[in-house]
VEXTORDREN-675301 format. One line per field, with one value per residue (C-alpha): residue number from 0; residue in one letter; y, z, x. Coordinates in pm, whole numbers, plus 50000, padded with zeros to 5 digits. Example, Ala and Ser with C-alpha at 12.3 -4.5 7.8 and 13.67 -1.06 7.14 Angstrom:
<rs>
pos 0,1 $
code a,s $
py 49550,49894 $
pz 50780,50714 $
px 51230,51367 $
</rs>
This chain:
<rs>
pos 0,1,2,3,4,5,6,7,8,9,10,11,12,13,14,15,16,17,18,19,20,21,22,23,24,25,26,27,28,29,30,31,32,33,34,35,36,37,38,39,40,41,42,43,44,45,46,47,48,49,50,51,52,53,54,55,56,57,58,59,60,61,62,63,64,65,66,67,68,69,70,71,72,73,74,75,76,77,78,79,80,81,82,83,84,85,86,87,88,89,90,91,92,93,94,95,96,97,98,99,100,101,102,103,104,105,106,107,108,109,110,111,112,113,114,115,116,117,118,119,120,121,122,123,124,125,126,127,128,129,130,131,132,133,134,135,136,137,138,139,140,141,142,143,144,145,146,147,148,149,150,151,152,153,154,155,156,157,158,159,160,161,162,163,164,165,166,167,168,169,170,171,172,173,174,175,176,177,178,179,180,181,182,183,184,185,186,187,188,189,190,191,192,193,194,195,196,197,198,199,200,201,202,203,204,205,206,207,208,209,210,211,212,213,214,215,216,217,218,219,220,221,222,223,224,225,226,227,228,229,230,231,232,233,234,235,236,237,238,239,240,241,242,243,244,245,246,247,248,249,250,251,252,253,254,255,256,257,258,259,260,261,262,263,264,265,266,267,268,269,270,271,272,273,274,275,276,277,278,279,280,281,282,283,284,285,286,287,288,289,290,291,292,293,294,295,296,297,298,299,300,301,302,303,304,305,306,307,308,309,310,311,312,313,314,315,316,317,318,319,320,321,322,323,324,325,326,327,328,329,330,331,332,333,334,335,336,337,338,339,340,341,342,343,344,345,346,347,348,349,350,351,352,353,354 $
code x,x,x,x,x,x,x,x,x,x,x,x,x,x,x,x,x,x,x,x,x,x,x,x,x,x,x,x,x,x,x,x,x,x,x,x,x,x,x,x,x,x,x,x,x,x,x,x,x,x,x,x,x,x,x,x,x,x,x,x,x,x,x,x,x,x,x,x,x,x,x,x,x,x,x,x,x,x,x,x,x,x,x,x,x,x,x,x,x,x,x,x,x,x,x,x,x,x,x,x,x,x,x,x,x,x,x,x,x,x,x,x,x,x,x,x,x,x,x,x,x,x,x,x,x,x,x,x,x,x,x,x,x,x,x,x,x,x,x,x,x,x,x,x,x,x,x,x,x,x,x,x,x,x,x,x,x,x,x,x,x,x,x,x,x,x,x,x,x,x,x,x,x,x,x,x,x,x,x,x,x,x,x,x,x,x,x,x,x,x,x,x,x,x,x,x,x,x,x,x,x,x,x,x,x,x,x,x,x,x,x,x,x,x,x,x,x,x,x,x,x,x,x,x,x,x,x,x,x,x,x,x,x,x,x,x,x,x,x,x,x,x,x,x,x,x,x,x,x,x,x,x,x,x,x,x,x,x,x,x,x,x,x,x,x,x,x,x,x,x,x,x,x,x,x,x,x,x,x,x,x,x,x,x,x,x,x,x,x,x,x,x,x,x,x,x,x,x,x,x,x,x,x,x,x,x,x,x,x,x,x,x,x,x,x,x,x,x,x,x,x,x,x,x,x,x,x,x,x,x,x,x,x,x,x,x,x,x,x,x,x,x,x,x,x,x,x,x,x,x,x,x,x,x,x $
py 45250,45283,45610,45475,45414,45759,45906,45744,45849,46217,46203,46056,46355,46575,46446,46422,46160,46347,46496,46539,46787,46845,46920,46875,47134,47052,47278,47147,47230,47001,46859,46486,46488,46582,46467,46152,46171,46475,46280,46025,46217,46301,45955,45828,46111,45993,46163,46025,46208,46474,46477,46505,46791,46784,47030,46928,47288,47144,47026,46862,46622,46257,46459,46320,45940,45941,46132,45872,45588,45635,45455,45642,45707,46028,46173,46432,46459,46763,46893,47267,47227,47581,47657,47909,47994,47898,48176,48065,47715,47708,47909,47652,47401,47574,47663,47278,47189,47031,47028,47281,47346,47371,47236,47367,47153,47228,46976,46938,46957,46725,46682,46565,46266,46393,46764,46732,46608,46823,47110,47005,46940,47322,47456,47303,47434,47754,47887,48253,48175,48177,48048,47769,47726,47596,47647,47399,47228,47302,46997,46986,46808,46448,46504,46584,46795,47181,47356,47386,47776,47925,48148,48364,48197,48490,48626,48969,48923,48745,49073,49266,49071,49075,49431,49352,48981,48697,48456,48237,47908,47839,47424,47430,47616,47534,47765,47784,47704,48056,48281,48107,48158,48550,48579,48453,48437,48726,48685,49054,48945,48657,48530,48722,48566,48451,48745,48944,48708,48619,49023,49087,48843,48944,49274,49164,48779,48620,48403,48122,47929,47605,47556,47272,47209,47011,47052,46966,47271,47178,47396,47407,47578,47544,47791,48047,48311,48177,48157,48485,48708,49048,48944,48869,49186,49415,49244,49283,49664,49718,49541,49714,50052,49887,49840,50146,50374,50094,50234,50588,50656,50903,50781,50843,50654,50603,50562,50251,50100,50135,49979,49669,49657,49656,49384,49142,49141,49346,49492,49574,49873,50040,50043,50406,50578,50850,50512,50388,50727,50761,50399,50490,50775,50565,50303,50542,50684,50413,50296,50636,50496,50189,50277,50312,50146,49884,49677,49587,49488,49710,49533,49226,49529,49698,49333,49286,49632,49601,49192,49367,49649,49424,49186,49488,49572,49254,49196,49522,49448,49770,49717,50044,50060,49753,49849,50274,50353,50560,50274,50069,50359,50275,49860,49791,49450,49412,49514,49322,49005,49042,49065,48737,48563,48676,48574,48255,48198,48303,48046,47803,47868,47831,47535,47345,47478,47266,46980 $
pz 18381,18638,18663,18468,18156,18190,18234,17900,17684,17835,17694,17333,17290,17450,17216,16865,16937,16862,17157,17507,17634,17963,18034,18398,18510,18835,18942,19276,19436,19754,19758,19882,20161,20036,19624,19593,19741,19503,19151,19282,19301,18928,18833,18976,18866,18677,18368,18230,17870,17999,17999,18321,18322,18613,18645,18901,18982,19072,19385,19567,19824,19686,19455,19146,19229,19374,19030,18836,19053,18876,18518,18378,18029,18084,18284,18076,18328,18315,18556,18594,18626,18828,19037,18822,19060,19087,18817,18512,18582,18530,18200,18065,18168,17998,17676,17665,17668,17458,17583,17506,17942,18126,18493,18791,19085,19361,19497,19841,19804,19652,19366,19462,19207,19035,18979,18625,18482,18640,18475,18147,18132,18273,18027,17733,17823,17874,17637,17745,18039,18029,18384,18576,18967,19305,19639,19871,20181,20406,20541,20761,20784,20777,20526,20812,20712,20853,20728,20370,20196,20010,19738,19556,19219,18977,18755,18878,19205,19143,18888,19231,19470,19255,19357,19719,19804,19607,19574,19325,19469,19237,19269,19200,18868,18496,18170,17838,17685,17470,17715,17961,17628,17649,18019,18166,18518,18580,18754,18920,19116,19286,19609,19449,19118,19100,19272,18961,18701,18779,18817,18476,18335,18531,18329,17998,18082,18274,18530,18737,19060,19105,19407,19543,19743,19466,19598,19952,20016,20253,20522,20683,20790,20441,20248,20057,20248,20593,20530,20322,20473,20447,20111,20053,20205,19951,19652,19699,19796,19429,19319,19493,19356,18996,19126,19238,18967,18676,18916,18924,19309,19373,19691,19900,20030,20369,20174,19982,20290,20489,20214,20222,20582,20623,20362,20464,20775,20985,21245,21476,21244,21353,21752,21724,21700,21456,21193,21262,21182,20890,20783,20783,20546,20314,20309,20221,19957,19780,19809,19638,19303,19293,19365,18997,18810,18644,18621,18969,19266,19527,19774,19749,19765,20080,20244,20197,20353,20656,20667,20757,20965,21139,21214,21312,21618,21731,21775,21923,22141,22033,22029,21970,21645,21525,21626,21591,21249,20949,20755,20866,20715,20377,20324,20702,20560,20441,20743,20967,20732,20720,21092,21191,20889,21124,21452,21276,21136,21490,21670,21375,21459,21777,21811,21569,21821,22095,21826 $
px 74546,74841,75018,75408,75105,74962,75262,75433,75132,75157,75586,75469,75212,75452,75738,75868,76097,76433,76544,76437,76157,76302,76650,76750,77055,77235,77536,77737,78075,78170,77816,77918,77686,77337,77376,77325,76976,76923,77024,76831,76522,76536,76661,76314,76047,75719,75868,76112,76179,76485,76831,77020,77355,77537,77835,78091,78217,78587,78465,78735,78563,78371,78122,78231,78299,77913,77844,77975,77816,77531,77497,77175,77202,77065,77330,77585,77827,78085,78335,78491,78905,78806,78569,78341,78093,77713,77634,77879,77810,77463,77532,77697,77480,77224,77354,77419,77051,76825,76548,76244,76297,76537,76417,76668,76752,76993,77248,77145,76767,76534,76271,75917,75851,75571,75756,75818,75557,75302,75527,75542,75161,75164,75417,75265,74904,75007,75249,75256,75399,75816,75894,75686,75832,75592,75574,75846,75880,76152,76387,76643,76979,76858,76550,76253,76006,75986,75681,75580,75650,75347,75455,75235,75076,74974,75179,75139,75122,75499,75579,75497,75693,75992,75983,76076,76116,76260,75936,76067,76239,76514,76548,76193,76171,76091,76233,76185,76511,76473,76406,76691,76939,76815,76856,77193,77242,77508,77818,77819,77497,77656,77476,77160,77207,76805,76689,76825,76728,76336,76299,76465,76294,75944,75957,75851,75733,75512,75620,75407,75405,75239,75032,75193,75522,75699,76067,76230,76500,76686,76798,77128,77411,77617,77290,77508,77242,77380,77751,77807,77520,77751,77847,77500,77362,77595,77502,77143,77153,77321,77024,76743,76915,76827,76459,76386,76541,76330,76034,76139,76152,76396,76667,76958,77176,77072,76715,76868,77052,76715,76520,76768,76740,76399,76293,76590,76455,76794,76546,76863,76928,76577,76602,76615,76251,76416,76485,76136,75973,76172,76093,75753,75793,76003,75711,75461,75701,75715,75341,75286,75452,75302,74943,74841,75095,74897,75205,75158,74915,74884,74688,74997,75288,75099,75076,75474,75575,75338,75456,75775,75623,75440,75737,75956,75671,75657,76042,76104,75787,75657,75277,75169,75323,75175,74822,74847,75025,74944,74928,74608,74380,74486,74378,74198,74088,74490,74623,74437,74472,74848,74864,74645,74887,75211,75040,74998,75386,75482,75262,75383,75750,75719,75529,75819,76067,75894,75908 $
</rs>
């Protein structure tokens, strides 16, 4: 039996013929370049039972005559006479589906063929869980592959990283339609509009990651992250705040700003011994409240703050912190896993570099 065969008897016990399983939602604003390659990529999947919304967010270059290029059937084609924003787009996309899911997929980054239809088999099989994404591969301008992203697979160990780190990969994830309808992206959280959504939605569902790279992201200098970083970097303090208080740490100010700095990576804001010291305290302050919350794993939250402290040291070429902290005594096995994982990335990075 060849794989179209299997794949049409997995959408007829899937489906009740009415309306599609799978809606597709694909939000774009001046996205001429990298789209067509991106529709294309759905157009072609093994799966075949969705519907396709596209929301041209009044883009003003050739998006919408490469849009309307193609003739699929199962394109629903709509366009924004203002531009609305990622957030509000995707709303509206969304409250337009059909489909039990609602599958996400950016406009310059692409779908692996097979994406879909290992989700739905996923989604149906496992019906407590409300959000199904997978790991990616990273491409760059012209489509060649990077290195491939690992994110973290159980549900808790995702509840935990919410905490910190955004390890969901947007253009990769699967919904159900019901708990999308009860979770709208929101428009105050622009720039960390996902961020804010898979933790709210993290608190009282259960959220998955498929082991295998299943969407290209492609990496360039247009990423929202890259052009509005400050913007960016305000947004997701305002956010962290929200964390922190739903965990019950107590902060200040220069706490908060020191918390953003340190997990977005800003290690020019801790040249100073005094901010290293009192980055160290912070760390073990907030290890302190997760330590028996059953909520979350320890052992993955530990590995993300000394990920960080680890990274700090070796930028600052400061080799004694690395190696002589207060934090090794508390997960030795942790610690020194989490530090042969960053010698790895680095000798990774730097060997694609050469390449």
């Amino acid at each position: 039996m060849d794989k179209r065969m299997k794949q049409k008897q997995i959408e007829n016990f899937f489906s009740d013929g009415s309306s599609p399983l799978v809606s597709v939602v694909m939000t774009v604003f001046n996205g001429g370049i990298y789209i067509r390659e991106s529709i294309e990529s759905i157009i072609n999947q093994t799966y075949s039972n969705f519907e396709f919304i596209i929301v041209n967010d009044a883009s003003t270059d050739d998006t919408e005559s490469i849009i309307k290029s193609f003739s699929d059937t199962r394109i629903i084609y709509i366009k924004n006479e203002l531009n609305s924003g990622i957030g509000p787009s995707r709303n509206k996309a969304n409250k337009l589906a059909r489909g039990k899911y609602i599958a996400t997929l950016d406009a310059d980054d692409i779908a692996h063929e097979e994406r879909l239809q290992k989700q739905v088999v996923f989604m149906e099989k496992n019906a407590n869980v409300a959000v199904c994404g997978s790991s990616f591969t990273q491409i760059d301008t012209k489509g060649k592959k990077l290195r491939k992203i690992t994110l973290p697979v159980d549900p808790v160990a995702i509840r935990t990283e919410l905490l910190l780190w955004n390890c969901i990969c947007n253009p990769s994830i699967m919904i159900r339609r019901d708990v999308s309808h009860a979770n709208p992206y929101k428009k105050e959280f622009e720039l960390t509009e996902d961020f804010e959504l898979w933790y709210r939605i993290s608190l009282n569902n259960e959220i998955h990651n498929l082991p295998e790279a299943l969407c290209f992201y492609r990496v360039h200098e247009g990423n929202i992250s890259t052009v509005k970083k400050e913007q960016l970097m305000e947004v997701a303090k305002k956010l962290f705040q929200i964390i922190l208080t739903d965990l019950k740490v107590e902060f200040s100010e220069a706490e908060l700003t020191m918390h953003r700095d340190a997990l977005y990576f800003l290690y020019d804001k801790f040249e100073s011994p005094n901010n290293l010291e009192n980055l160290e305290t912070w760390f073990h302050k907030l290890m302190r409240h997760i330590r028996n919350n059953d909520k979350y794993d320890f052992n993955h939250f530990y590995s993300i703050l000394m990920n960080r402290w680890i990274t700090m040291a070796f930028n600052r070429k400061d080799y004694h912190s690395m190696l002589f902290n207060s934090f090794i005594h508390i997960a030795p096995m942790t610690y020194v896993k989490t530090l042969f994982q960053k010698l790895g990335d680095r000798m990774a990075k730097k060997k694609m570099m050469i390449l």
